[in-house]
C-alpha positions in Angstrom: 83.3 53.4 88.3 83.6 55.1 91.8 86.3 57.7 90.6 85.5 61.6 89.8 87.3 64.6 88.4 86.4 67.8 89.8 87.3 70.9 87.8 87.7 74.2 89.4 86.3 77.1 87.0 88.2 80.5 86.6 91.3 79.7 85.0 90.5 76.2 84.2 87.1 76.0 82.4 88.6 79.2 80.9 90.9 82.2 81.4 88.6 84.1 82.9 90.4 86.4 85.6 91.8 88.4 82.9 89.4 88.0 80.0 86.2 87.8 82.3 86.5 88.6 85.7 88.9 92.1 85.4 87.2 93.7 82.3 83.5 92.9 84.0 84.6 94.2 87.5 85.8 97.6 85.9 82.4 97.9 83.3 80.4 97.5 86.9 82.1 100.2 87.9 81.9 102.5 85.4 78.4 101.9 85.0 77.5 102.7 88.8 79.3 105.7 88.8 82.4 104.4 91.1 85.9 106.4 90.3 87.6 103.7 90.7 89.2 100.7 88.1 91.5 97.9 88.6 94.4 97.3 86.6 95.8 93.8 85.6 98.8 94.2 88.2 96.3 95.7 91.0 94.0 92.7 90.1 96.4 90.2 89.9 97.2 90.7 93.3 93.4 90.7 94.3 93.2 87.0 93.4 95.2 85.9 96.4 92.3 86.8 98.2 89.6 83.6 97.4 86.0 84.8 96.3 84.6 88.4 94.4 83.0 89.8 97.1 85.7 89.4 99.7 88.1 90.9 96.9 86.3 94.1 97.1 85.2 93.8 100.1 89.0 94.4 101.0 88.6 97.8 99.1 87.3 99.0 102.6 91.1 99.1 103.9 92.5 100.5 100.9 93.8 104.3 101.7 93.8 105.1 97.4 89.9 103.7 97.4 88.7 105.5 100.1 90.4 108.9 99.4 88.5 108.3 96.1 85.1 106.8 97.0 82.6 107.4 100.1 82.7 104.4 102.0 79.8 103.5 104.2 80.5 103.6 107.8 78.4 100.4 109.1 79.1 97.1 108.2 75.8 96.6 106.9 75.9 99.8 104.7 79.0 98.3 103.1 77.5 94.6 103.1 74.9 95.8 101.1 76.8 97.9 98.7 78.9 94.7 98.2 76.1 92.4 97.0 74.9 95.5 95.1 78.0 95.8 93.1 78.8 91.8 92.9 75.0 91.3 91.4 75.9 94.1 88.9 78.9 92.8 88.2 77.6 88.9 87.4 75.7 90.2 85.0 78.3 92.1 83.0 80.2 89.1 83.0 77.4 86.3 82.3 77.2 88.6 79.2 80.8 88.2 78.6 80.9 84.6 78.6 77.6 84.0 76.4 79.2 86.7 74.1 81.7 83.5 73.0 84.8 85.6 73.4 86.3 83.7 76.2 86.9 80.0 74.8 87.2 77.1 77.1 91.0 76.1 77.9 92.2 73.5 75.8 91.5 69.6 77.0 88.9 70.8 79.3 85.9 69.2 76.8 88.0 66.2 75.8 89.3 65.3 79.2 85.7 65.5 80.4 83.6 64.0 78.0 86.8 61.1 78.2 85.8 60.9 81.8 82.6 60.9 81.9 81.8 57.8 79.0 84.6 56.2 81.0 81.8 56.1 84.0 83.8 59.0 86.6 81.9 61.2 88.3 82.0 65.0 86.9 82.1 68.4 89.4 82.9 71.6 89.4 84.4 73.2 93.0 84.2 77.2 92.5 83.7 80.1 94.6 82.4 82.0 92.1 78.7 82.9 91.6 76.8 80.0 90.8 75.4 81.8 87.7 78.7 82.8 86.7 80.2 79.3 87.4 76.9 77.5 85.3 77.4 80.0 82.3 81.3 79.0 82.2 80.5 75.7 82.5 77.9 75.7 79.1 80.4 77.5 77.2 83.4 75.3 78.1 81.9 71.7 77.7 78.3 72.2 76.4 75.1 72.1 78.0 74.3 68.7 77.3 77.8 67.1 79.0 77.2 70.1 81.8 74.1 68.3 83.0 76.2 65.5 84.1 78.1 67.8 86.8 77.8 68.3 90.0 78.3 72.0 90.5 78.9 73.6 94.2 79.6 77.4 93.6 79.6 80.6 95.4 78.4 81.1 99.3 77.8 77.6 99.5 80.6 76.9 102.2 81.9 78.6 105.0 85.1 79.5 103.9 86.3 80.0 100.7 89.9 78.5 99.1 92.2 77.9 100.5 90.4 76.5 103.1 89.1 73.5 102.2 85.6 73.3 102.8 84.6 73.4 99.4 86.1 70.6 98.1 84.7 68.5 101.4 81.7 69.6 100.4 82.4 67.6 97.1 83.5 64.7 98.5 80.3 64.3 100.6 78.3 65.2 97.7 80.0 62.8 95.4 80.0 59.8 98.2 83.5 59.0 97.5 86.6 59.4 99.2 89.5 61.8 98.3 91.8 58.9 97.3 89.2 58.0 94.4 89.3 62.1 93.6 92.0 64.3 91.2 90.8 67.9 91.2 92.1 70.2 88.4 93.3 73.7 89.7 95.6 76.3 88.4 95.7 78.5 91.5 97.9 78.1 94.6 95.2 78.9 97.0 93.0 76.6 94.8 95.8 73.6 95.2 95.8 74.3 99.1 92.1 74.1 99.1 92.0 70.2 97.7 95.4 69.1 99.2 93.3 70.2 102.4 91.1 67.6 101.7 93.5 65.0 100.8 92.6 65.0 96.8 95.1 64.8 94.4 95.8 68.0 91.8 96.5 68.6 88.7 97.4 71.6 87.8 96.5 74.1 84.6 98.4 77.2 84.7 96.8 80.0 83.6 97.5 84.0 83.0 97.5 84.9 86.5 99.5 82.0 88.4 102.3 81.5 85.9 104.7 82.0 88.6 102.9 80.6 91.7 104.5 77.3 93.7 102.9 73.8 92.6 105.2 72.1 94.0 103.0 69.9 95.9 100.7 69.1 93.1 100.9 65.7 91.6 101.4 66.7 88.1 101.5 70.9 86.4 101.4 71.6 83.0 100.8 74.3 81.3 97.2 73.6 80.1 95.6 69.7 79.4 96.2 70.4 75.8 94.4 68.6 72.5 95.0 66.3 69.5 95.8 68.2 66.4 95.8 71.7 69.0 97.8 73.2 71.7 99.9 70.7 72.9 100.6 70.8 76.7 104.2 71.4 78.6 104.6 69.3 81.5 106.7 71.3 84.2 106.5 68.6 87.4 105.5 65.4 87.3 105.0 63.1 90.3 102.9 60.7 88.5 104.0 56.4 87.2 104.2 57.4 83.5 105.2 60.2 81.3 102.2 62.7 79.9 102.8 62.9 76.0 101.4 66.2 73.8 98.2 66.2 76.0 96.8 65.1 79.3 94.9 62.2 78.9 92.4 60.1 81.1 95.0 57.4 81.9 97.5 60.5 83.0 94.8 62.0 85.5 94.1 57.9 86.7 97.9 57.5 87.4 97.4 60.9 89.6 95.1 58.7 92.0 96.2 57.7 95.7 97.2 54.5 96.0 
């Protein structure tokens, strides 16, 4: 069956901003010696800027940060302190996810394995590290169904969400076209990014886009939900047929373009 689901991972694999991401960036910190932490509010506002690097990389223009911490002065200097930090940091967090204590979102391993032994292709379309992305991806569906992905992660485009390129990138890779395509997001920036390339979304809230606009997505709920588990709240539907106590593989097929 040409048809494939592609999965972002923070916030859909598993809540991982506030669980993973935060706590991880803050212990890097710490550990380097850097007077400086994020908080939840200070982060939350971070994630409307797509990828880890570029997140602190805005640090640079931040009069609090610099008051605080010496900041090279050539853009190599700070390019290198960057990947020095971000390598630090995956670490801390690969540890956090192999720890266990971040679970995969509900539905994720259902809807997947569903699709998968219904003959769809399976991806994941991150800008995270690829190590990060691959560790998320055990935990959340096992590392037997995660062979069957296709995983693009990290540097691997040009520009990170919104922009696109990433989920072109999938397309091409997959050999399909975005009408045979539904990619699960729960950012805004992550919606813009498939919309851009004419795939269908379905959208997972999670801790940090509660209150984001979806409103061009073709179905949001408030996560995929499971049989005898958490059931799922639909909040906007655009889809032929109603989505009962969980998202099932016939709801995501009705999300498909004509």
């Amino acid at each position: 069956m040409d048809r494939a689901l592609i999965f972002d991972c923070d916030g859909v694999l598993g809540d991982t901003e506030l669980y993973g991401h935060l706590p991880a960036f803050n212990q890097m910190w710490k550990k380097l010696g850097v007077p400086w932490q994020w908080s939840t509010e200070q982060y939350g506002e971070k994630l409307k800027i797509g990828g880890g690097k570029e997140r602190m990389a805005s640090l640079f223009a931040d009069a609090d940060f610099c008051a605080r911490v010496p900041v090279p002065e050539s853009d190599q200097e700070r390019k290198s302190l960057i990947l020095r930090w971000h390598k630090e940091k995956t670490a801390i967090y690969e540890g956090i996810i192999n720890s266990g204590k971040i679970p995969g979102r509900p539905g994720i391993r259902r809807l997947a394995e569903e699709a998968g032994k219904a003959g769809w292709k399976l991806a994941v379309a991150s800008t995270s590290a690829p190590a990060a992305v691959q560790a998320v991806l055990n935990h959340a569906v096992g590392k037997e169904l995660a062979r069957e992905f296709l995983v693009l992660s990290g540097d691997i485009v040009p520009a990170k969400k919104p922009a696109p390129d990433i989920y072109e990138l999938a397309l091409s890779r997959l050999g399909l076209p975005a009408s045979k395509c539904v990619a699960v997001e729960d950012s805004r920036n992550g919606m813009l990014a498939a919309l851009g390339a004419h795939i269908a979304v379905l959208v997972t809230l999670s801790a940090y886009t509660q209150k984001e606009d979806f409103h061009e997505a073709a179905l949001v709920v408030d996560s995929l939900g499971d049989p005898g588990g958490p059931k799922c709240a639909v909040l906007a539907s655009h889809g032929p047929h109603s989505v009962g106590d969980y998202v099932t593989l016939k709801d995501v097929a009705g999300l498909l373009q004509p």
